[in-house]
C-alpha positions in Angstrom: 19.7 -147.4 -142.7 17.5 -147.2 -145.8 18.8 -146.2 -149.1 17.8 -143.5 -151.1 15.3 -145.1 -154.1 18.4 -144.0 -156.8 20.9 -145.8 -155.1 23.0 -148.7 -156.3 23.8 -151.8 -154.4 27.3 -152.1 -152.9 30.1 -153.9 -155.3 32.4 -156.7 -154.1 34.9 -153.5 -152.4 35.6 -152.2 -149.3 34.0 -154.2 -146.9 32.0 -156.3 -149.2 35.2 -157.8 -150.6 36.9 -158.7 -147.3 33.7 -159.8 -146.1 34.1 -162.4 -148.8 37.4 -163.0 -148.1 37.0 -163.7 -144.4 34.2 -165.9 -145.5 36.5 -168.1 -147.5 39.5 -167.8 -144.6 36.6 -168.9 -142.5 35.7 -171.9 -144.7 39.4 -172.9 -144.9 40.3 -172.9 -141.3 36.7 -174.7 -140.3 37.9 -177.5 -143.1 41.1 -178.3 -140.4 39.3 -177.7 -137.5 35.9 -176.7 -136.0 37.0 -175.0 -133.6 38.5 -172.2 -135.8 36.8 -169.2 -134.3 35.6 -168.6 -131.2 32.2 -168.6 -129.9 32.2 -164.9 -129.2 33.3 -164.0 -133.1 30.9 -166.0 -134.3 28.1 -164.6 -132.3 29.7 -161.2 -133.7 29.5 -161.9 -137.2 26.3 -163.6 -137.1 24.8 -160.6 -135.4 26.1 -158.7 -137.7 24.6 -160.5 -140.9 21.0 -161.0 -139.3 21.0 -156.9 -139.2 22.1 -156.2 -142.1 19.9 -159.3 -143.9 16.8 -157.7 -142.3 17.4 -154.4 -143.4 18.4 -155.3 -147.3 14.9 -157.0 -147.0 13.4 -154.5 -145.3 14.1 -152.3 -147.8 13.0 -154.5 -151.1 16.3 -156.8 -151.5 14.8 -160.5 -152.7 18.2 -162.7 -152.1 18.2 -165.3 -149.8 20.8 -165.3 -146.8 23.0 -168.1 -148.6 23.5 -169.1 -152.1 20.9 -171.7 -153.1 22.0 -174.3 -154.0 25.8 -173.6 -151.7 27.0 -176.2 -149.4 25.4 -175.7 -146.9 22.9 -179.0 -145.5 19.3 -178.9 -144.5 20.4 -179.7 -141.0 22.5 -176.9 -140.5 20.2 -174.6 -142.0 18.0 -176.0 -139.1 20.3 -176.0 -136.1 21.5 -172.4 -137.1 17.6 -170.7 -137.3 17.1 -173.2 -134.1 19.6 -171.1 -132.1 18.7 -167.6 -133.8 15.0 -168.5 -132.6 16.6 -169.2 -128.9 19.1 -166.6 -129.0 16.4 -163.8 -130.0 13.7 -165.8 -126.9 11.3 -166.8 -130.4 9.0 -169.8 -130.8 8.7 -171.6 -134.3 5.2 -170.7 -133.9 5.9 -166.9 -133.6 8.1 -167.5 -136.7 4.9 -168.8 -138.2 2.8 -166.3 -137.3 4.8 -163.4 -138.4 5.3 -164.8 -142.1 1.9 -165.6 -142.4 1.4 -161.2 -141.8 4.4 -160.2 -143.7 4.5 -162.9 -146.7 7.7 -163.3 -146.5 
Protein backbone atom coordinates (compact mmCIF):
# COMPACT_ATOMS: atom_id res chain seq x y z
CA UNK A 1 0.00 0.00 0.00
CA UNK A 2 2.95 2.41 -0.19
CA UNK A 3 3.26 4.98 -2.74
CA UNK A 4 5.79 5.43 -5.11
CA UNK A 5 8.39 8.47 -3.67
CA UNK A 6 7.02 10.77 -6.93
CA UNK A 7 3.57 10.38 -6.13
CA UNK A 8 1.02 13.04 -5.22
CA UNK A 9 -1.42 12.85 -2.38
CA UNK A 10 -5.11 12.15 -3.40
CA UNK A 11 -7.44 15.46 -4.11
CA UNK A 12 -10.85 15.92 -2.53
CA UNK A 13 -12.32 13.32 -5.75
CA UNK A 14 -13.42 10.13 -6.09
CA UNK A 15 -13.65 8.64 -2.87
CA UNK A 16 -11.97 11.37 -0.96
CA UNK A 17 -14.83 13.75 -1.82
CA UNK A 18 -17.77 11.44 -0.81
CA UNK A 19 -15.78 10.49 2.02
CA UNK A 20 -16.24 14.04 3.04
CA UNK A 21 -19.51 14.15 2.11
CA UNK A 22 -20.67 11.14 4.11
CA UNK A 23 -18.74 12.68 6.93
CA UNK A 24 -20.93 15.79 6.94
CA UNK A 25 -24.31 13.46 6.15
CA UNK A 26 -22.92 11.75 9.15
CA UNK A 27 -22.56 14.91 11.35
CA UNK A 28 -26.10 16.02 10.28
CA UNK A 29 -28.09 12.91 11.04
CA UNK A 30 -25.97 12.43 14.51
CA UNK A 31 -27.16 16.26 15.26
CA UNK A 32 -31.13 14.65 15.25
CA UNK A 33 -30.25 11.65 16.69
CA UNK A 34 -27.44 9.37 17.99
CA UNK A 35 -28.52 6.59 16.91
CA UNK A 36 -27.99 7.49 13.20
CA UNK A 37 -25.91 4.65 12.11
CA UNK A 38 -25.60 1.41 13.23
CA UNK A 39 -23.09 -0.19 15.30
CA UNK A 40 -21.97 -2.39 12.58
CA UNK A 41 -21.29 0.84 10.00
CA UNK A 42 -19.59 2.46 12.38
CA UNK A 43 -17.32 -0.36 13.27
CA UNK A 44 -16.92 -0.45 9.28
CA UNK A 45 -15.82 2.99 8.77
CA UNK A 46 -13.71 3.21 11.67
CA UNK A 47 -11.88 0.11 10.58
CA UNK A 48 -11.56 1.49 7.68
CA UNK A 49 -9.89 4.95 8.71
CA UNK A 50 -7.47 3.27 11.39
CA UNK A 51 -5.92 1.34 8.21
CA UNK A 52 -5.64 3.78 6.11
CA UNK A 53 -4.36 6.41 9.08
CA UNK A 54 -1.59 3.90 9.80
CA UNK A 55 -0.45 3.38 6.47
CA UNK A 56 -0.44 7.47 5.39
CA UNK A 57 1.87 7.48 8.53
CA UNK A 58 3.56 4.64 7.86
CA UNK A 59 4.60 5.99 4.89
CA UNK A 60 5.77 9.74 6.08
CA UNK A 61 2.17 11.51 6.28
CA UNK A 62 2.43 14.04 9.55
CA UNK A 63 -1.52 14.99 9.83
CA UNK A 64 -3.27 14.14 12.76
CA UNK A 65 -6.45 11.83 12.51
CA UNK A 66 -8.86 14.94 13.09
CA UNK A 67 -8.56 18.59 12.43
CA UNK A 68 -7.01 20.24 15.44
CA UNK A 69 -8.60 22.33 16.76
CA UNK A 70 -12.41 20.48 15.10
CA UNK A 71 -15.18 19.81 17.46
CA UNK A 72 -14.48 17.16 18.62
CA UNK A 73 -13.94 17.04 22.97
CA UNK A 74 -11.19 15.69 24.98
CA UNK A 75 -13.55 13.07 26.20
CA UNK A 76 -14.45 11.70 23.18
CA UNK A 77 -11.11 11.64 21.91
CA UNK A 78 -10.65 9.44 25.03
CA UNK A 79 -13.64 7.10 24.98
CA UNK A 80 -12.95 6.47 21.12
CA UNK A 81 -8.88 5.41 21.62
CA UNK A 82 -10.42 3.62 24.95
CA UNK A 83 -12.48 1.28 22.64
CA UNK A 84 -9.77 1.06 19.74
CA UNK A 85 -7.33 -0.08 22.63
CA UNK A 86 -10.19 -2.88 23.69
CA UNK A 87 -11.29 -3.59 20.32
CA UNK A 88 -7.62 -4.32 19.05
CA UNK A 89 -6.97 -6.49 23.04
CA UNK A 90 -4.15 -3.34 23.80
CA UNK A 91 -3.22 -1.88 27.18
CA UNK A 92 -2.51 1.96 27.57
CA UNK A 93 0.70 0.73 28.78
CA UNK A 94 1.51 -1.20 25.44
CA UNK A 95 0.37 2.10 23.79
CA UNK A 96 3.16 3.63 25.92
CA UNK A 97 5.61 1.45 25.24
CA UNK A 98 5.29 1.41 21.54
CA UNK A 99 5.56 5.30 21.19
CA UNK A 100 8.34 5.51 23.32
CA UNK A 101 10.22 2.96 20.23
CA UNK A 102 8.66 4.53 17.35
CA UNK A 103 8.46 8.41 18.46
CA UNK A 104 5.53 8.90 17.28
Amino acid sequence: MKRSPGSKPARANGVSADAIKLAAEIEREFAKHDDAISPEAMQALMGALCRVYSVQVENGGKHTPIVEGQSVSPTAVMVTASGLLRAANLAVFELGMWQSWTGR
